[in-house]
N, C-alpha and C positions, 0 to 999 in steps of 0.2 A: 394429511386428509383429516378434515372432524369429525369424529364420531358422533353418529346420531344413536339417540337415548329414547326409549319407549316408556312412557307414562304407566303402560299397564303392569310392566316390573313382571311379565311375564315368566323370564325365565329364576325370577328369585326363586330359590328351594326355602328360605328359609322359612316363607308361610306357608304353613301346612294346608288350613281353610279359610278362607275369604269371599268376601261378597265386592263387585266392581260394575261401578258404570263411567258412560262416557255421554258426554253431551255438548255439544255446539253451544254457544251460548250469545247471545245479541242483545243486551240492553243497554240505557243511556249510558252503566257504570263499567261497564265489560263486553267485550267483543272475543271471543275466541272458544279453545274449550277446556273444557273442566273432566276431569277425569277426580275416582274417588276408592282408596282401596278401605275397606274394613276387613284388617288381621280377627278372624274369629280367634285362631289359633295358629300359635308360633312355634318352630320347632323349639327355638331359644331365644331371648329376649335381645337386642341389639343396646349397647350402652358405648356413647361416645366420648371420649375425653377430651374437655377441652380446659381454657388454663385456668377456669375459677372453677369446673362444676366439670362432675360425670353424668352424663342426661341420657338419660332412659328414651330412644325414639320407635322403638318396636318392642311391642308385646302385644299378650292376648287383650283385645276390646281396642289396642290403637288403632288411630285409621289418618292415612295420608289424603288432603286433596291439593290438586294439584291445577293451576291453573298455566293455558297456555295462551297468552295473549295473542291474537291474529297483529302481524306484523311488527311482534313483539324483538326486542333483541336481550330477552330474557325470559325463564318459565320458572313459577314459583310453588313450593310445596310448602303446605302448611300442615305439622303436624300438630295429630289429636291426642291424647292420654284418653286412658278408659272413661273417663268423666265427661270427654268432648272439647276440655281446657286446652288450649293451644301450647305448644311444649316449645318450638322453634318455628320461623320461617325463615326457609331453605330459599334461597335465588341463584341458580343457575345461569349464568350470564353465555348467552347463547350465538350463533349465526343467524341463525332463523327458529320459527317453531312450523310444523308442519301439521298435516294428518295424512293418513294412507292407509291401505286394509288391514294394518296391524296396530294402527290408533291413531292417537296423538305423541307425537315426537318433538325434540330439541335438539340441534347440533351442537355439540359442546363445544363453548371457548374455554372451559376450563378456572375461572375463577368464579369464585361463589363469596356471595355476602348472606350472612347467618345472621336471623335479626331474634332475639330473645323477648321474651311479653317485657322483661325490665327497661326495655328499649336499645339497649346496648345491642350491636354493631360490629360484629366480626368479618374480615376479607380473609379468606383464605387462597390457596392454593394458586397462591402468585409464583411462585418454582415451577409448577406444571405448565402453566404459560410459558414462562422464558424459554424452559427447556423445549416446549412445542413451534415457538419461534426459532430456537437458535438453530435446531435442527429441521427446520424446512416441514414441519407437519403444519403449520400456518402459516400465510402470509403475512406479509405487514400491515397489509390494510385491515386485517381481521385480529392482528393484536394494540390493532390501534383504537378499534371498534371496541374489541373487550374493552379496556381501560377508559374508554370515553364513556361506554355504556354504565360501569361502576358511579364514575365520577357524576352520571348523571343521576343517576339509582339513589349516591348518597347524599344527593340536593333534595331530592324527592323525600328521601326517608328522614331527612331533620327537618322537613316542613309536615312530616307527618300528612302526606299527602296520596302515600300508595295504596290506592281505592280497594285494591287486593285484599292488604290486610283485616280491612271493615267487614269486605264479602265474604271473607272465608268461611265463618262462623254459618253465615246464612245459607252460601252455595252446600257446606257438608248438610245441614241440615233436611235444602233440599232434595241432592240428590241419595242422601240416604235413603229416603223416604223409596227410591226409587231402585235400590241397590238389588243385583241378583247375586244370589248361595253359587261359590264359585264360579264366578266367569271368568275367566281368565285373559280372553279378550285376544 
């Protein structure tokens, strides 16, 4: 079965206070929703390893937005640094994306493409697929869908073509403006 994933990151402990909104979104460049956390305060800072750099994706002033494209077969987070400068984007390669009275959601396929401001281009957690295939948590049409959905993702992302990335900057911008003192959502 895929596990669906909730945008709002509700039950993370590790944000102590945050501000969060959520919003529908309908224009020429984006159809779906946008969700947007700002970590006022962390209980501890989150630092990832990866094979060239250890990158700092949570502390206090970071803030994740996250977009869920409508009839999207992926949902993308873009993280902020206290400055607002985009640190990573995170791409969740998904089944569907949803909404429901606990948000905006994704059902996870399991591999994820990390795309850094250098441009560079990381696929991760292709073990967690196989192993969710070999062992009957996915079907074939849904690990066939992952990998097609990638192979599509990475035509897109060397044509510098993923609208996402441009909107980001703007979407955090605007719904900061709009963000409420813990909501948790």
């Amino acid at each position: 079965m895929v596990v669906r994933r909730y945008g709002n990151r509700a039950d993370w402990k590790r944000i102590k206070k945050r501000n969060y909104i959520e919003q529908n979104m309908e224009t020429m460049d984006f159809k779906g929703h946008v969700c947007l956390i700002e970590m006022q305060e962390v209980i501890h800072p989150l630092d990832i390893p990866y094979p060239n750099q250890i990158l700092r994706i949570v502390d206090n002033g970071y803030s994740w937005l996250q977009h869920f494209p409508a009839d999207g077969h992926h949902a993308v987070t873009t993280m902020f640094n206290e400055n607002h400068d985009v640190i990573q984007t995170y791409i969740d390669i998904c089944l569907q994306n949803g909404v429901d009275e606990n948000g905006p959601w994704w059902e996870d396929l399991y591999l994820d493409l990390i795309v850094f401001p250098s441009g560079e281009i990381l696929l991760q957690d292709e073990d967690e697929l196989e192993e969710a295939f070999t062992t009957g948590v996915i079907s074939k049409s849904q690990y066939t869908l992952a990998w097609n959905e990638v192979e599509r993702l990475r035509t897109v992302l060397a044509d510098n073509q993923l609208k996402i990335m441009e909107l980001a900057p703007v979407h955090r911008r605007l719904l900061s403006t709009h963000c409420h003192p813990n909501d948790s959502k």
